[in-house]
C-alpha positions as CSV (number, residue, x, y, z in Angstrom):
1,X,118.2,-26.1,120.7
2,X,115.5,-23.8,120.9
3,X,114.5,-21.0,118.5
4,X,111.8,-18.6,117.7
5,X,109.2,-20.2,115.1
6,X,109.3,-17.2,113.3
7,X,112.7,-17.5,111.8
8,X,112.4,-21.5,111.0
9,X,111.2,-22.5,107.8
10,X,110.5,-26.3,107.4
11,X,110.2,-28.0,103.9
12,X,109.8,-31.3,103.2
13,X,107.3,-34.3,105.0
14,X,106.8,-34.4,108.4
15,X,104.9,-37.0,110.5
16,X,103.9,-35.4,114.0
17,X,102.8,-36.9,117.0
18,X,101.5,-35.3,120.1
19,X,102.2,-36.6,123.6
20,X,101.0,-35.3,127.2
21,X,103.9,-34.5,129.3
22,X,104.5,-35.4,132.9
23,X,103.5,-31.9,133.2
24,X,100.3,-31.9,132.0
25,X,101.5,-29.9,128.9
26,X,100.8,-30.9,125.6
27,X,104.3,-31.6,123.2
28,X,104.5,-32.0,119.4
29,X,107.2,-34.0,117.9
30,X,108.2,-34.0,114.3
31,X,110.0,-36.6,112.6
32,X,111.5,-37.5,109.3
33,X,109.6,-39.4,106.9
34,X,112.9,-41.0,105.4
35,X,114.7,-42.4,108.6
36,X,112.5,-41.7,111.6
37,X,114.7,-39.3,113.4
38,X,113.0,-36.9,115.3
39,X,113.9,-33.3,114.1
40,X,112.5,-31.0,116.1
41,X,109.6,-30.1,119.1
42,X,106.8,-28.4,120.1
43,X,106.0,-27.4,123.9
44,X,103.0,-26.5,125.3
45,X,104.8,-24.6,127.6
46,X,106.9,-22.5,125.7
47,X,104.6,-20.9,122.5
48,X,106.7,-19.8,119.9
49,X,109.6,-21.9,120.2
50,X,110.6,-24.8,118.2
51,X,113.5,-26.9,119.3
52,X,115.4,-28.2,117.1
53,X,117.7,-31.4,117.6
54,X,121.4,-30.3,117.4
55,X,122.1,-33.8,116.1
56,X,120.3,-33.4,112.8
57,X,122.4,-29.8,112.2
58,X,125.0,-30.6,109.4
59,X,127.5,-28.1,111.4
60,X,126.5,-27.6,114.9
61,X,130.1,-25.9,116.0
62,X,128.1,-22.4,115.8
63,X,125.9,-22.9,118.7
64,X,127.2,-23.5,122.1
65,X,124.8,-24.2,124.7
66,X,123.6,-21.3,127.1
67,X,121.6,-23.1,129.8
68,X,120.6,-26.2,131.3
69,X,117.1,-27.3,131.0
70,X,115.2,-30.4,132.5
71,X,117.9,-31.1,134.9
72,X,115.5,-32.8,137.0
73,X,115.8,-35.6,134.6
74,X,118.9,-35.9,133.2
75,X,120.9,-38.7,134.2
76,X,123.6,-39.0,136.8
77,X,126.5,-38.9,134.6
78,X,125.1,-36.2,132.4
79,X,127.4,-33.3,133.0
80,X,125.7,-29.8,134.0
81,X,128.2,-27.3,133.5
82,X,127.5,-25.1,136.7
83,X,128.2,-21.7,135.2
84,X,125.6,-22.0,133.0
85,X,121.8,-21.0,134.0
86,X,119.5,-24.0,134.1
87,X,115.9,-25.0,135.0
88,X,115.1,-27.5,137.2
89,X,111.3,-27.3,136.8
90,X,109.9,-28.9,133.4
91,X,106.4,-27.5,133.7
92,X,107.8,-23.7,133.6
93,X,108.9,-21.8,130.5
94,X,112.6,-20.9,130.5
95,X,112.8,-18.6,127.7
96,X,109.9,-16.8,125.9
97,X,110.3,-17.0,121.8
98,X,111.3,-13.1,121.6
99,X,114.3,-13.5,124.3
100,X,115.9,-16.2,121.1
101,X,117.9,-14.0,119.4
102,X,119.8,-16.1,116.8
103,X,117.7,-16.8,113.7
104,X,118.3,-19.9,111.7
105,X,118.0,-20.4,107.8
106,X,115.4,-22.9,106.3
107,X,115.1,-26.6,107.8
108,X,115.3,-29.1,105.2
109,X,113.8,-32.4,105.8
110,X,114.6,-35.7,104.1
């Protein structure tokens, strides 16, 4: 789930690693020092952004998706619901960080 970096505060230890995408972009992941799961992202292509993995929301009923992104490789039985916009192109930003217009309160880790 992306959102604008501005509006996400992170507390807590974080272990980051950076990886080159297929793209040629740069990504930063950030995981949890405690269990490992990976909590949110970084992509070179999009400054500004942070996505966040719904998963590690404790209620993520107040977000509904509003596009598709990296269709190209999502797998066959993944469903893409077609009235929703999507992007089929990895390498290309889909949303700049001011189009994110719902802010989200402080992201606890651990």
């Amino acid at each position: 789930m992306p959102f604008p970096e501005k509006n996400v505060v992170i507390s807590g230890e974080v272990k980051y690693y950076a990886s080159q995408a297929d793209s040629g972009n740069m990504h930063k992941r950030g995981f949890c020092l405690n269990c490992g799961s990976q909590l949110f992202a970084w992509f070179g292509h999009m400054p500004g952004v942070l996505g966040i993995k719904a998963g590690t929301l404790d209620d993520a009923s107040n977000y509904v998706p509003t596009m598709d992104f990296h269709i190209g490789s999502a797998a066959p039985w993944d469903f893409m619901n077609p009235e929703l916009p999507s992007d089929s192109d990895d390498a290309q930003p889909f949303a700049s960080a001011d189009r994110l217009q719902r802010p989200t309160p402080a992201f606890a880790v651990g």
